[in-house]
N, C-alpha and C positions, 0 to 999 in steps of 0.2 A: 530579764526574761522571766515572765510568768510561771503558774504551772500551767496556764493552760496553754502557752503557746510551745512549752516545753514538751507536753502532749500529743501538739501537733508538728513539733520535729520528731519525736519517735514516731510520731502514723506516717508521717509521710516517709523516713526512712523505712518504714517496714514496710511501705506496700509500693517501693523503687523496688522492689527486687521483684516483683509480679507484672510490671509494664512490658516482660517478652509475653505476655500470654494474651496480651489485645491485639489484633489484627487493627493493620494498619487501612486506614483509612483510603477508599479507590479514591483515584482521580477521577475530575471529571472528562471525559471524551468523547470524541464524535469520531462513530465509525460509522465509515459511509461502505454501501453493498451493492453488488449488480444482482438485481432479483428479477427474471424474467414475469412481466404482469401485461396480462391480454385486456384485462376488462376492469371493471368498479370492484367484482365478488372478489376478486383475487387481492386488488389495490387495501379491500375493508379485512379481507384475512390476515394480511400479510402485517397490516397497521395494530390489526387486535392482539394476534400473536407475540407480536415485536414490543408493543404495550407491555404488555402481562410480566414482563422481565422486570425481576426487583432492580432499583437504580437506574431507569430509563425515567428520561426527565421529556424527549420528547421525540416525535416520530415523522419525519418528512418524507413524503415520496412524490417524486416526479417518473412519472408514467414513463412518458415522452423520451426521456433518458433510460432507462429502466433501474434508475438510480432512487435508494432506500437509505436516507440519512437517519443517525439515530444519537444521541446527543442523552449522554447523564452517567452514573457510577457505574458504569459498565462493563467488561471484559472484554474485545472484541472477537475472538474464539468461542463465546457463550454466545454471543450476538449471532455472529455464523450461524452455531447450533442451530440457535432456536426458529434462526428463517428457513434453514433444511426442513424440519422438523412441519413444514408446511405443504412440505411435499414438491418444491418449485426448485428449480434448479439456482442455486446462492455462490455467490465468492464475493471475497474483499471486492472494490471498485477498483477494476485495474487499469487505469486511465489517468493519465498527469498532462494537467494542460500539454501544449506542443512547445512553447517558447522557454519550456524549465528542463529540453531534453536535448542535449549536445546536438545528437542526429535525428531529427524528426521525421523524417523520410528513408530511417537504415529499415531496413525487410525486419529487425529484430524489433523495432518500435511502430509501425505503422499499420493500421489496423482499420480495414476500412468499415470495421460496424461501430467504430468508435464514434461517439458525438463531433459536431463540429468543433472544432477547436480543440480538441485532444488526440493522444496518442499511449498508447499500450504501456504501461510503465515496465523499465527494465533495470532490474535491480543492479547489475554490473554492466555497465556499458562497456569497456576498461578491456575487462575482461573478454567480452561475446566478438568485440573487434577486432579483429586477427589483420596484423599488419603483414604487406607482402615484399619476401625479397628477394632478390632478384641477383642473382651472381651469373657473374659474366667470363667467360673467357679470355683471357688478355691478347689472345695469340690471333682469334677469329676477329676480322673486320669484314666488313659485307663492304665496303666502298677499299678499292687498290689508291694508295698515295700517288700514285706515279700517272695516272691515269683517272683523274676526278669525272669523269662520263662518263665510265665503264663501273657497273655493276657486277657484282661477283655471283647474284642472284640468278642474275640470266642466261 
């Protein structure tokens, strides 16, 4: 080994010890949004706004849906923000196709302003499902043994 590359073992051991002070590099991701849009003025604010965000690589919206896809180095809590920030009412996309959700028709998943083919996502399914049980008397029978035609009801 050189000097010079003996050099470049001390730079490089010296400046290992400074690699916590870089912020690590975002992923890239797509957050998709439910953004209430009536018309073109709202669809062209909503798209300028959503732009303007450092690491926003690109901006989909379908009207129709009221769905605002948004794709690049992003945060999706920032993303939120800045669609509020428009003055239009925002949340995450809360809709997972129907055929990726155990009970697609439970009261807790089905959601009739949902798009075709989707339903309400629920985070614990597991959970919100309350199984029922049923304890019995041993001693009560509604039908007499002895007497299979006779009702105890009546």
């Amino acid at each position: 080994m050189g000097v010079g590359g003996t050099l470049e073992y001390l730079s490089d051991l010296m400046s290992t010890g400074h690699h916590h002070l870089k912020k690590k590099k975002k992923q890239l991701q797509t957050v998709e949004l439910k953004i209430r849009m009536d018309c073109d003025g709202c669809e062209l604010k909503i798209k300028k706004t959503l732009s303007s965000l450092s690491g926003v690589k690109s901006v989909e919206i379908n009207r129709k849906q009221q769905k605002v896809t948004v794709t690049g180095y992003v945060e999706p809590n920032k993303v939120l923000k800045k669609a509020k920030s428009t003055g239009k009412r925002a949340e995450i996309w809360p809709y997972v196709p129907y055929n990726l959700v155990a009970q697609p028709y439970a009261v807790s998943s089905y959601d009739k302003k949902a798009p075709p083919g989707y339903v309400r996502r629920v985070e614990n399914a597991a959970a919100t499902t309350g199984t029922m049980t049923r304890y019995e008397d041993p001693y009560v029978n509604m039908f007499s043994d002895e007497n299979p035609n006779a009702c105890s009801i009546m």
